[in-house]
C-alpha positions in Angstrom: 108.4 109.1 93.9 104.7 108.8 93.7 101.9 111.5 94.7 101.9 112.8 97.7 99.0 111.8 100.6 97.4 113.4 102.8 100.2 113.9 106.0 99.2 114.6 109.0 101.3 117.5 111.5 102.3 115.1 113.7 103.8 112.6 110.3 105.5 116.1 108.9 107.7 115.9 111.7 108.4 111.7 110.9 108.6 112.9 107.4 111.7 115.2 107.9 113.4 112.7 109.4 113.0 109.8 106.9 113.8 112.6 104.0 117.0 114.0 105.8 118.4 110.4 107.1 117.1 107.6 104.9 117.0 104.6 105.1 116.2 104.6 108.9 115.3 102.2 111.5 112.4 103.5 114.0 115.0 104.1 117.0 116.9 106.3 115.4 113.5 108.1 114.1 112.4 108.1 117.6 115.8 109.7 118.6 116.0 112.3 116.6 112.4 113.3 117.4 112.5 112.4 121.2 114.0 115.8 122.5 111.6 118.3 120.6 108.5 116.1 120.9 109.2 113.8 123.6 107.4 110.4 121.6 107.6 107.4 122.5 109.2 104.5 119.9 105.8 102.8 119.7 104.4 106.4 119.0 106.9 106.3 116.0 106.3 102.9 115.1 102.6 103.7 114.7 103.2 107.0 112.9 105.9 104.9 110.3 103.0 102.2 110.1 100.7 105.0 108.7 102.8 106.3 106.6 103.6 103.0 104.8 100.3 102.4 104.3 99.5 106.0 103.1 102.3 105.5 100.6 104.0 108.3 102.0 107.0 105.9 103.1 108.4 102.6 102.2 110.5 99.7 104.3 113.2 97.5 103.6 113.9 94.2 106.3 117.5 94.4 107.7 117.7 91.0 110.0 114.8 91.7 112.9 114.5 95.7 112.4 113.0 97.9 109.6 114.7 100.6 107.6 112.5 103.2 106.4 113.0 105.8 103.2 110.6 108.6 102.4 108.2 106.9 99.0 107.4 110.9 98.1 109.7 113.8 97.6 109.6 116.8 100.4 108.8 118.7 97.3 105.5 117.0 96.2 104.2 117.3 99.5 104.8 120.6 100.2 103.3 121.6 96.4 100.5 119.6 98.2 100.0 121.6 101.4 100.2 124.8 99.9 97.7 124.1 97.5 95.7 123.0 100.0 96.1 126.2 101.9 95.4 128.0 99.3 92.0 126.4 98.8 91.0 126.6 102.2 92.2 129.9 103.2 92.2 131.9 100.4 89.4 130.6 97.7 92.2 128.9 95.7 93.6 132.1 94.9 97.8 132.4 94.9 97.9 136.1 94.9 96.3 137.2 97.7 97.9 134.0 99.5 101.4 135.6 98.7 100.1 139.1 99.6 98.8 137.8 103.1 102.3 136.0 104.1 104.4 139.0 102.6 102.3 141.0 104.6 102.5 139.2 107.7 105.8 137.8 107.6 109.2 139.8 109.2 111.2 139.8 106.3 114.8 140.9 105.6 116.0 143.2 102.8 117.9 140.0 101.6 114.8 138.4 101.4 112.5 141.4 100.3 115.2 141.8 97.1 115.2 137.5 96.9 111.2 137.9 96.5 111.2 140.7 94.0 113.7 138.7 91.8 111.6 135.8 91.9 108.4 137.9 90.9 110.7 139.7 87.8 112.0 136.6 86.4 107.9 135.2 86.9 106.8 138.8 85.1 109.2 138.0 82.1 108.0 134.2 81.6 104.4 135.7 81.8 105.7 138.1 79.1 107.5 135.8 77.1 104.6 133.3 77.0 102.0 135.9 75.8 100.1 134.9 79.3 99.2 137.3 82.0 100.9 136.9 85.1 98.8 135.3 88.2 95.8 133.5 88.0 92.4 134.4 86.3 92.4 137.7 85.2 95.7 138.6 86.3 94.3 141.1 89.0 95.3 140.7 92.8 92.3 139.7 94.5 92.3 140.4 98.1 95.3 142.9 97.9 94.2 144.7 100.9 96.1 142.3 103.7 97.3 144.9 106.1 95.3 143.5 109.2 94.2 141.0 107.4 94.0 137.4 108.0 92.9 134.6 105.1 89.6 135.4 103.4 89.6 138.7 105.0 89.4 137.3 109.4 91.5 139.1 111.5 95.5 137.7 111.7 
């Protein structure tokens, strides 16, 4: 799958569809997304249309309808967002990203102990590697969240 484009809110939702149910004609898009969002096929039609010509998605002819398959992985384009974020909200800077959404976010002791296991295993790599752990200089820039929306606003 190629690199990811530039998606849209509205072509997320599309998105999940084609990468949970592919390949997929636009009725059964429309179906699955008609209860939550209440769009029309011709609104679906036009958001598949985009995507194909973003590169996002790809179609196949079956007879008189189209079948339609994601063209980039849900992983590539959600590498893409957050980077994005990150660039926007927080100067490009992953630690105080991770500090704001830990901060902000209810979290369970399951996923509190998940978190920490993920930041050992990262602190060993770092160690292993001879590099320091997060970006730059290895400091956490922005540590002081509590309150704290991106690049210091209120949440």
């Amino acid at each position: 799958m190629s690199r990811s484009p530039r998606i849209s809110d509205a072509e997320w939702h599309v998105m999940a569809v084609l990468w949970d149910q592919h390949p997929i004609g636009a009725a059964e898009v429309t179906a699955a997304l008609e209860p939550e969002h209440g769009w029309s096929e011709a609104t679906v039609k036009t958001m598949l249309s985009r995507l194909v010509k973003k590169g996002a998605a790809a179609f196949t002819k079956d007879g008189k309808r189209y079948l339609y398959r994601p063209s980039v992985d849900r992983e590539s384009c959600v590498r893409h967002q957050a980077k994005e974020l990150a660039n926007r909200a927080f100067a490009g800077e992953a630690s105080p990203m991770l500090a704001w959404f830990v901060e902000e976010t209810p979290l369970s002791t399951a996923e509190i102990d998940a978190l920490q296991a993920l930041l050992d295993a990262k602190k060993l790599r770092s160690k292993g590697s001879g590099r320091s752990s997060g970006s730059g200089s290895g400091k956490v820039k922005g540590r002081k969240t509590k309150g704290k929306g991106p690049k210091g606003g209120r949440a």
